[in-house]
C-alpha positions in Angstrom: 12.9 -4.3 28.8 15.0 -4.6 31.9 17.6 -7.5 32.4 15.4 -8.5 35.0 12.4 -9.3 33.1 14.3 -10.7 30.1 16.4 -13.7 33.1 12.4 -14.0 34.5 10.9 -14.1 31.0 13.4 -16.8 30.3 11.8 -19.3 33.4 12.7 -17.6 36.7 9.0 -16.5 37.1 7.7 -17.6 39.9 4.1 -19.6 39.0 1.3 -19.0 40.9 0.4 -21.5 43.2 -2.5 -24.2 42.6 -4.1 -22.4 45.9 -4.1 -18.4 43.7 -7.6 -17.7 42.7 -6.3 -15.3 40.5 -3.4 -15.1 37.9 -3.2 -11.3 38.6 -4.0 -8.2 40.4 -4.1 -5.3 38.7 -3.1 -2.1 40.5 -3.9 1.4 39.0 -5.2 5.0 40.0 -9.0 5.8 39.4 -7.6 7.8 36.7 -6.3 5.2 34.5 -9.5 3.6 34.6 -9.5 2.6 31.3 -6.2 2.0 31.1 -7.2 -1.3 33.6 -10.0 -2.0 32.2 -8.6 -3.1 28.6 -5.8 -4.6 29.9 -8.3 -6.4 32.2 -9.9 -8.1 29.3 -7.1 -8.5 27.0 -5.5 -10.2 29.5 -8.5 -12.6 30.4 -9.3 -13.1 26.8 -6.0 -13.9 25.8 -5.0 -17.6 24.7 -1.7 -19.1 25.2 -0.6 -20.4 21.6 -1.2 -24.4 22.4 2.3 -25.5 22.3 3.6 -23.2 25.1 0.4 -24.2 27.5 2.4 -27.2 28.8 5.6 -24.9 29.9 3.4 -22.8 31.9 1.9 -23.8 35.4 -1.9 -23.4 36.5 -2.6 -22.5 32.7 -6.6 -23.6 31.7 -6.9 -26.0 29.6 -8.4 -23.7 27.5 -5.0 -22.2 27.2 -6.7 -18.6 29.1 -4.5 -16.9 31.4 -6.8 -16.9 33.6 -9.1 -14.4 36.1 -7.6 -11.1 36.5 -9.1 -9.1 39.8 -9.6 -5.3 38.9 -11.6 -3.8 41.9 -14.5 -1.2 40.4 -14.6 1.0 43.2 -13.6 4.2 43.7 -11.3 4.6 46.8 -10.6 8.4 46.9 -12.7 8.9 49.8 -12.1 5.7 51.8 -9.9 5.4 54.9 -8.6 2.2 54.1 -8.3 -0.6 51.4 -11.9 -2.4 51.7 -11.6 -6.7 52.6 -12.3 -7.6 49.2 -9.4 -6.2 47.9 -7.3 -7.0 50.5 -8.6 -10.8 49.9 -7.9 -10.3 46.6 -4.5 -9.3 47.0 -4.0 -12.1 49.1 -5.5 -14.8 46.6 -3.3 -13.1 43.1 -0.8 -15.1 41.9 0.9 -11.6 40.2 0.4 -8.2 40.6 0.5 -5.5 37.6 0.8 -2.1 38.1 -0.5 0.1 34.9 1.9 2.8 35.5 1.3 6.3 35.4 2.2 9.6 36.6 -1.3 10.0 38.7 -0.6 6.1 39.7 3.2 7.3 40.6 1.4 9.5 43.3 -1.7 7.3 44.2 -1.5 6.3 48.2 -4.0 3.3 47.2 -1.5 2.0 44.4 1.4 2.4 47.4 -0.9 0.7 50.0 -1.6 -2.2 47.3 2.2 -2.6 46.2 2.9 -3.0 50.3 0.0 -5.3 50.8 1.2 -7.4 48.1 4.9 -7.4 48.9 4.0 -8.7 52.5 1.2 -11.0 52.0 3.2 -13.0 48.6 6.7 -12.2 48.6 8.3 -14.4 45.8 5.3 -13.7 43.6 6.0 -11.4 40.2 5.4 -7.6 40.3 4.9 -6.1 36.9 5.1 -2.7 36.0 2.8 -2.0 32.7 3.6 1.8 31.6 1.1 3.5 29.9 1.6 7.3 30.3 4.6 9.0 31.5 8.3 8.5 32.0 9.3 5.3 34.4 11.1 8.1 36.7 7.4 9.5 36.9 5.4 7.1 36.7 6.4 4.2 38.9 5.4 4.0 42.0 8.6 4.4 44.4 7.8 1.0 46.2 8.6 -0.2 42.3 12.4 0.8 42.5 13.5 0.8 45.9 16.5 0.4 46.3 17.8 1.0 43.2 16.0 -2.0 41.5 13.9 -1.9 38.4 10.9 -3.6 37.8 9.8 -5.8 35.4 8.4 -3.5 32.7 6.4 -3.4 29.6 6.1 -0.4 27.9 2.9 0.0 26.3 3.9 3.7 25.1 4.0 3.6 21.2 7.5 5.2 21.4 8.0 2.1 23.7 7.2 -1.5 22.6 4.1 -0.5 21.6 0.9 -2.3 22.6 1.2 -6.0 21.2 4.7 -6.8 22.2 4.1 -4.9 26.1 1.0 -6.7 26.3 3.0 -10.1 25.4 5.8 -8.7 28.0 2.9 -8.9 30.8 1.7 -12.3 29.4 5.1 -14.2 29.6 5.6 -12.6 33.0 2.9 -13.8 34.1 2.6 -17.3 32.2 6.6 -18.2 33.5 7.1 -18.5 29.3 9.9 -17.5 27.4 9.2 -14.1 25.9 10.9 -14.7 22.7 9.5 -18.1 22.2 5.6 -16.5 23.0 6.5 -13.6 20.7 7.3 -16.1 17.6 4.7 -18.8 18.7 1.8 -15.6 18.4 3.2 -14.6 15.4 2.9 -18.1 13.8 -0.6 -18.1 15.4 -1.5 -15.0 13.4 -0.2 -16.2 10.2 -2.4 -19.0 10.6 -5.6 -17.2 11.0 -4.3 -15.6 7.6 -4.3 -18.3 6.0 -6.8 -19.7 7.3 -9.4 -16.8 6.0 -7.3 -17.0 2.8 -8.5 -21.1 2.1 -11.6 -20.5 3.4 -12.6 -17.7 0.4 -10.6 -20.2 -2.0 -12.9 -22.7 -0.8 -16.5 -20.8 -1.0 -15.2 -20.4 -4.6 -14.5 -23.8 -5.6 -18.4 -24.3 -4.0 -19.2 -21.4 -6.3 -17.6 -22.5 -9.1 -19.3 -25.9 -8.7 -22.8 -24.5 -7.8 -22.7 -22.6 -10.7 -22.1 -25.6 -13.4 -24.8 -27.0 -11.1 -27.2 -24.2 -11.9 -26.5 -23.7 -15.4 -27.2 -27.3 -16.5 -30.3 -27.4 -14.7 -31.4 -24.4 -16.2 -30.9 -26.0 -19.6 -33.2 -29.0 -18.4 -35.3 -27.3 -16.5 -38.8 -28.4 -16.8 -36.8 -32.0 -16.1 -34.5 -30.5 -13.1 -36.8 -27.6 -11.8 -36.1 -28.3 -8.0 -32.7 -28.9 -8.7 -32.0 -25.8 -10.3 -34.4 -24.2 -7.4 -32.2 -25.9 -4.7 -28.8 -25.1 -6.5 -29.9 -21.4 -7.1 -30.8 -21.3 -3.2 -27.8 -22.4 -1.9 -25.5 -20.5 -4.3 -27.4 -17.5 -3.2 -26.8 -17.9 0.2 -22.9 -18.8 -0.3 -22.8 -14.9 -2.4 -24.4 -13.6 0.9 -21.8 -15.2 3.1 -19.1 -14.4 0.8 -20.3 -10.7 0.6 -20.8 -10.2 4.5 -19.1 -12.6 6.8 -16.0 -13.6 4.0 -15.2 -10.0 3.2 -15.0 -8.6 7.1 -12.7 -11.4 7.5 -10.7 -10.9 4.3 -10.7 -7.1 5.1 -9.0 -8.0 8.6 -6.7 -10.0 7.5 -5.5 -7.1 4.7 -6.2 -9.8 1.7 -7.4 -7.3 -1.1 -6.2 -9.7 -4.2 -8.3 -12.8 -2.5 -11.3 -10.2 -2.0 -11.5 -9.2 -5.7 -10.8 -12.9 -6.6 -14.0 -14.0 -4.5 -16.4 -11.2 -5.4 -15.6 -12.1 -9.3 -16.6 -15.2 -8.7 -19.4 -14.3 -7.2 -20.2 -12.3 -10.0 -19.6 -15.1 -12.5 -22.1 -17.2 -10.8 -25.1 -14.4 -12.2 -23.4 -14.1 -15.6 -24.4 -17.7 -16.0 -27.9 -16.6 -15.6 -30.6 -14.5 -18.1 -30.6 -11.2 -16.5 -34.1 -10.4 -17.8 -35.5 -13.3 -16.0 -34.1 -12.4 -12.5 -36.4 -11.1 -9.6 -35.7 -8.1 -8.0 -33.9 -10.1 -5.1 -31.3 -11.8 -7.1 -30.6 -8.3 -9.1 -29.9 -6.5 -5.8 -28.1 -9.3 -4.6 -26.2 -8.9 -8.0 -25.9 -5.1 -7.8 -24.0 -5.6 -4.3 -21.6 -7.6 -5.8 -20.8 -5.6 -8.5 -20.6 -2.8 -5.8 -18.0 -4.8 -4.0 -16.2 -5.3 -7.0 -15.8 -1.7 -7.5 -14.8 -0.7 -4.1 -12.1 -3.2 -4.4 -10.7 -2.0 -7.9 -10.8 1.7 -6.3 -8.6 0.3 -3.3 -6.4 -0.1 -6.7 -6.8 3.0 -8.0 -8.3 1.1 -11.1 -10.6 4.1 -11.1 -12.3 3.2 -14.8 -13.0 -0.1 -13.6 -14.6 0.7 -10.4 -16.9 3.2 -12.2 -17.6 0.7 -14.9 -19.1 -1.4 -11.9 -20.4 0.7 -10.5 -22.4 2.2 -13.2 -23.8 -1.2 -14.0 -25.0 -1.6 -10.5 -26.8 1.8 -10.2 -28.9 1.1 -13.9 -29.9 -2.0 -11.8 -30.7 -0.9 -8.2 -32.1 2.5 -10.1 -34.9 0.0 -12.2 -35.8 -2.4 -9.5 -36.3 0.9 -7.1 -39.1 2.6 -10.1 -40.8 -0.9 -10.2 -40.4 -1.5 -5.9 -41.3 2.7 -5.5 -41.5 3.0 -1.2 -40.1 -0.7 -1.0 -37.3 -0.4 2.0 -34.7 -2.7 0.4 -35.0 -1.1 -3.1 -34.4 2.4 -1.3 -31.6 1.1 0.8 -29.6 -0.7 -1.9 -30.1 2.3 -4.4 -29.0 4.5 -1.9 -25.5 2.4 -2.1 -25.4 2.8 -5.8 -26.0 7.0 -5.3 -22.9 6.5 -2.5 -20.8 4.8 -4.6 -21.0 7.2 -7.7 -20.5 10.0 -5.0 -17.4 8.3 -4.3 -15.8 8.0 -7.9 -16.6 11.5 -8.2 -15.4 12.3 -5.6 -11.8 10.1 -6.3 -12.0 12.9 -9.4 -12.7 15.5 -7.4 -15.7 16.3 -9.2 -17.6 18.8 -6.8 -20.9 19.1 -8.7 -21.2 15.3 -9.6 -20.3 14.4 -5.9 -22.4 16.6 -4.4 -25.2 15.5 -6.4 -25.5 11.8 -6.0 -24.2 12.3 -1.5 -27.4 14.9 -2.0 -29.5 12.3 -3.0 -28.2 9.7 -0.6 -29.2 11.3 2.0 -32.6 12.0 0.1 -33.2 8.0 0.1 -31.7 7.7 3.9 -34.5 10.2 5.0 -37.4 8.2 2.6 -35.6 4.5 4.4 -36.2 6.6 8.2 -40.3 7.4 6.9 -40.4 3.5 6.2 -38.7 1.9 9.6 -37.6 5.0 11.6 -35.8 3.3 14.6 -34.1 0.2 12.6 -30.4 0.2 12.9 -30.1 0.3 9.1 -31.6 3.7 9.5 -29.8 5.3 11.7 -26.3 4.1 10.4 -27.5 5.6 6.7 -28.8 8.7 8.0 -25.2 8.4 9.7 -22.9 7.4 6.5 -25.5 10.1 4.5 -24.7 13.5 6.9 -20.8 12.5 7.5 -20.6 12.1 3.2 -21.6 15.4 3.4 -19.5 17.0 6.3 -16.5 15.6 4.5 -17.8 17.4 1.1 -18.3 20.7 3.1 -15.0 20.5 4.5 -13.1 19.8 1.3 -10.9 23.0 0.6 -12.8 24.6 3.6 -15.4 25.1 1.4 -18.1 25.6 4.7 -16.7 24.6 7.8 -20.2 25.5 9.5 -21.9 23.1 7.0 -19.3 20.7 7.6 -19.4 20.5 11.7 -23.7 20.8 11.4 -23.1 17.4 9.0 -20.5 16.1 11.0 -22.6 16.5 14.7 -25.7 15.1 13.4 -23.6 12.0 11.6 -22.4 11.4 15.4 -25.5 11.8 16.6 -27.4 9.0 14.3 -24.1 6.6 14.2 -23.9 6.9 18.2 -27.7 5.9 18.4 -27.4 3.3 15.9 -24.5 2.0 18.6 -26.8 1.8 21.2 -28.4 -0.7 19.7 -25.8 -3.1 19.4 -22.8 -1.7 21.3 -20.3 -4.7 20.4 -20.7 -4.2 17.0 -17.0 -3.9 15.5 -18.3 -2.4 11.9 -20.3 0.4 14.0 -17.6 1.1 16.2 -15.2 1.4 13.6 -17.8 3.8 11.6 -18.0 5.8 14.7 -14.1 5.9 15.3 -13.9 7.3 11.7 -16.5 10.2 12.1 -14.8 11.4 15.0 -11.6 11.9 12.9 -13.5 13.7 10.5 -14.6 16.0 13.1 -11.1 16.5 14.1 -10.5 17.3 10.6 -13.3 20.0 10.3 -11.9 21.1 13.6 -8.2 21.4 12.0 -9.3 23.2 8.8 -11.0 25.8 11.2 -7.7 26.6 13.5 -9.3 24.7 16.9 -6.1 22.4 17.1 -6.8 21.2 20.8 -10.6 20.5 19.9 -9.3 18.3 16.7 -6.6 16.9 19.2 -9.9 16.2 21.2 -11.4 14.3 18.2 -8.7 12.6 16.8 -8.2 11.2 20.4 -11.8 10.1 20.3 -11.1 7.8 17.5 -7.4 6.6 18.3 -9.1 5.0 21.5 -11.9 3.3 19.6 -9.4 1.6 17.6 -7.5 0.8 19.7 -10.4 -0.5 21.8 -11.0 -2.9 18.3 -7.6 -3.8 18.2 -7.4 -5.0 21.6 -10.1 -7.2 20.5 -8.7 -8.0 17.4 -4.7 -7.3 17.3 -4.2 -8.6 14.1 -6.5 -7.0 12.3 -5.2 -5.2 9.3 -7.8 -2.5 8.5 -8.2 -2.0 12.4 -4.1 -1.1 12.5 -4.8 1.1 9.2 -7.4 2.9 10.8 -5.2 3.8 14.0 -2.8 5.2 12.1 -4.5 7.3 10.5 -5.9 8.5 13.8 -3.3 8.8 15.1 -1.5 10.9 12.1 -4.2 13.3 12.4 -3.1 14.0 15.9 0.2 14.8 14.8 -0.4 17.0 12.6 -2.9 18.7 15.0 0.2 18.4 17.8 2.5 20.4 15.3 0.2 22.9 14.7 -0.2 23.6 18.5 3.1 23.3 18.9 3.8 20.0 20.3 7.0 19.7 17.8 8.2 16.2 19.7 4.9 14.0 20.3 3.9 15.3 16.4 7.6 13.5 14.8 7.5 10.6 17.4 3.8 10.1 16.3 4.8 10.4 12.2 7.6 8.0 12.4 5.4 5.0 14.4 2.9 5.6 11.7 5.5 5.2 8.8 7.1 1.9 10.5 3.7 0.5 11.0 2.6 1.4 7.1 6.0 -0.1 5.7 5.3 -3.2 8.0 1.6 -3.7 6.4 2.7 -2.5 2.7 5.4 -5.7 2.8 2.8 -7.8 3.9 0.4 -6.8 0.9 2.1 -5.2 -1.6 -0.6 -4.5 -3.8 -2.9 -2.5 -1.9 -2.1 1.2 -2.8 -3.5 3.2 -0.3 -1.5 2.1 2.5 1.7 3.2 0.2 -0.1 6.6 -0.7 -0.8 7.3 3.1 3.0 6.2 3.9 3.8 9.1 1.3 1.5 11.7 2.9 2.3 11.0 6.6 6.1 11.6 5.1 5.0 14.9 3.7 3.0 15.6 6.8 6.3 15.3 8.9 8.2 17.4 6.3 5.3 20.5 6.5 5.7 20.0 10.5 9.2 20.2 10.9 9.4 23.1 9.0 7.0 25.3 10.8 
């Protein structure tokens, strides 16, 4: 950051007057469309942490920066910046130039820099660099004379997203950068614990509805709608705590609180007669004892995840015979054939793994017969194929199999996305296929075309974690993206952007392991991306 920014960032800022319509302006070739765009609605979803809204002037009350003009249109072919924009211009209380090298030789970035600089002078110009070097990327209005502008370096060998993205905020905000930077931090931490009290919470309830249930059962033709109405609302607290509590819990990187919640969960059914259960409350048992598993595995407490696992396919395997073509029989038995497929496939057991993915796909195909266009369809006809492209591509065993599974997991997931195209859980999904695309694409020797791929789902992340910064699994899963790029950029040759790109990754995975300690994937990825970079360097 330059001296500049850090005396402005300090309370020289100049706020926007009461009369600016908008906070900022945001400047940038067609090009870097999308570049604008996300820093568009970061920007304008952004809240000020409530103890620096006071410092700042014009802040909502809602603590928003504000409205942030981005004009839409295309400008190649005009003669001249249209009166909107120039009104625009006019009415901005900032502007913020995403700097690139195409935005370095843009005349419509030049024109808007002069427009700017004659129509507000006094008012903050931010540089926000995105791609590049700042002696190619800035425009040359942006250091005339000799002066540098105010800059946040979105690169990741820069200051990486969040802290660039805070730069622009206390630029524009007239907030100290160090306090905002502490103050969003704190905020974060909160939202931690926050999650964190919330599943200790929907376990006390648990914990309580489950005494609650268990003496009614024992007087039950005295307490019958008692036990009915305890049994109800347990049932719906185990759905919350499976769905909405665990995405949260997941985001927040809390494994130990996951496994604490879902074992309560499952202590509420061991309470219960098993034998007198209808076939809702088994599957609703079965997914627990799924999630249970899947969290032990994030342990490597292999034995105990198959234990689990087991248990819930005897379960959803007897309530599918009685159910036969019932669609949530097939659909939760069709987890159970997954899950297996996964243990055996932590073994590396080929013919096991093979054999259960097979037959998930088997039951996705039967679900598509029963409701061919529901979401829940598509997105197991997705999961199904892209089980089986990563089987195919294990040890290259067939790279054709592997991209035919691969394409048509794309193909179902990117429908599926149609559907609902905020959905964070499908776009994370689809982020993931394309980076095992670029891993099929690797194994084969297309480097560029798994560059390609592994690009594809570095920007969906990213996308999510502009959304969500502090989510945990969201920051996972870009690293991992972005560690498959590097090794693609060593094998084409790209020796510098492959090591830059290992040794972000390994800050960021030291960063999450000290924040949870326990989870063991993130320190056996840390391991691999430093025997990645090892196998790079020495090509």
């Amino acid at each position: 950051m330059s001296s500049d920014m850090q005396a402005r960032s300090r309370g020289d800022v100049v706020a926007p007057p009461s009369s600016a319509e908008f906070r900022a302006f945001i400047s940038y070739a067609h090009s870097d469309a999308k570049h604008a765009a996300r820093l568009q609605k970061r920007l304008e979803t952004y809240r000020l942490p409530r103890r620096l809204r006071e410092r700042s002037g014009g802040i909502e009350s809602s603590g928003r920066v504000g409205r942030v003009f981005r004009d839409r249109e295309d400008l190649s072919a005009a003669a001249d910046l249209s009166e909107a924009v120039k009104a625009a211009i006019a009415a901005s209380g900032a502007l913020v130039v995403v700097c690139t090298p195409a935005a370095a030789h843009s005349r419509w970035v030049r024109r808007e820099i002069e427009l700017f600089q004659r129509v507000n002078p006094g008012r903050p110009i931010l540089a926000a660099l995105f791609e590049g070097e700042p002696e190619d990327a800035f425009p040359a209005l942006l250091v005339a004379g000799g002066t540098e502008p105010l800059a946040a370096d979105f690169r990741p060998r820069g200051d990486g997203r969040r802290l660039a993205f805070l730069k622009v905020v206390a630029g524009l905000l007239d907030v100290p950068l160090d306090t905002l930077i502490q103050r969003d931090s704190q905020r974060r931490l909160r939202r931690v614990t926050a999650v964190t009290l919330l599943a200790l919470m929907a376990m006390l309830i648990l914990s309580a509805m489950t005494i609650l249930a268990s003496e009614a059962r024992d007087e039950a033709r005295r307490q019958e709608a008692a036990a009915q109405m305890a049994r109800t609302d347990a049932e719906d607290l185990v759905d919350f705590m499976l769905t909405n509590l665990r995405e949260q819990l997941r985001g927040v990187g809390r494994l130990d609180i996951m496994l604490a919640v879902n074992e309560r969960a499952l202590a509420y059914y061991e309470q219960q007669d098993v034998t007198q259960m209808d076939d809702d409350a088994l599957r609703r048992r079965a997914a627990i004892l799924q999630a249970l598993g899947e969290d032990y595995l994030a342990r490597e407490e292999t034995d105990t995840a198959r234990r689990y696992f087991q248990e819930a396919y005897e379960t959803t395997e007897e309530v599918l015979s009685r159910e036969g073509e019932n669609s949530d029989a097939i659909f939760a038995h069709a987890q159970s054939e997954f899950w297996l497929g996964r243990i055996a496939w932590a073994d590396w057991d080929r013919a096991e793994t093979e054999r259960h993915w097979t037959a998930y796909l088997d039951l996705a195909k039967r679900l598509q017969k029963l409701e061919p266009e529901q979401t829940r369809t598509l997105l197991e006809l997705g999961y199904a194929h892209g089980n089986l492209c990563d089987l195919e591509s294990k040890d290259n065993h067939d790279l054709a199999a592997a991209e035919q599974h691969c394409r048509d997991s794309l193909r179902y997931l990117e429908d599926a996305l149609n559907s609902a195209p905020d959905d964070r859980t499908m776009r994370k999904t689809l982020a993931n296929r394309h980076g095992w695309m670029g891993h099929v694409y690797y194994a084969a020797g297309r480097y560029d075309d798994a560059i390609a791929s592994r690009s594809e789902e570095a920007a969906i992340m990213a996308d999510l974690l502009r959304e969500e910064p502090q989510n945990r699994e969201f920051q996972e899963r870009r690293l991992w993206a972005e560690l498959g790029r590097a090794r693609a950029e060593a094998k084409s040759g790209d020796l510098a952007a492959s090591s830059e790109r290992f040794d972000t990754a390994v800050r960021t995975l030291d960063r999450l392991i000290e924040e949870d300690p326990t989870n063991e994937l993130w320190k056996q990825r840390r391991e691999r991306a430093l025997s990645w970079k090892k196998s790079a360097s020495a090509q």
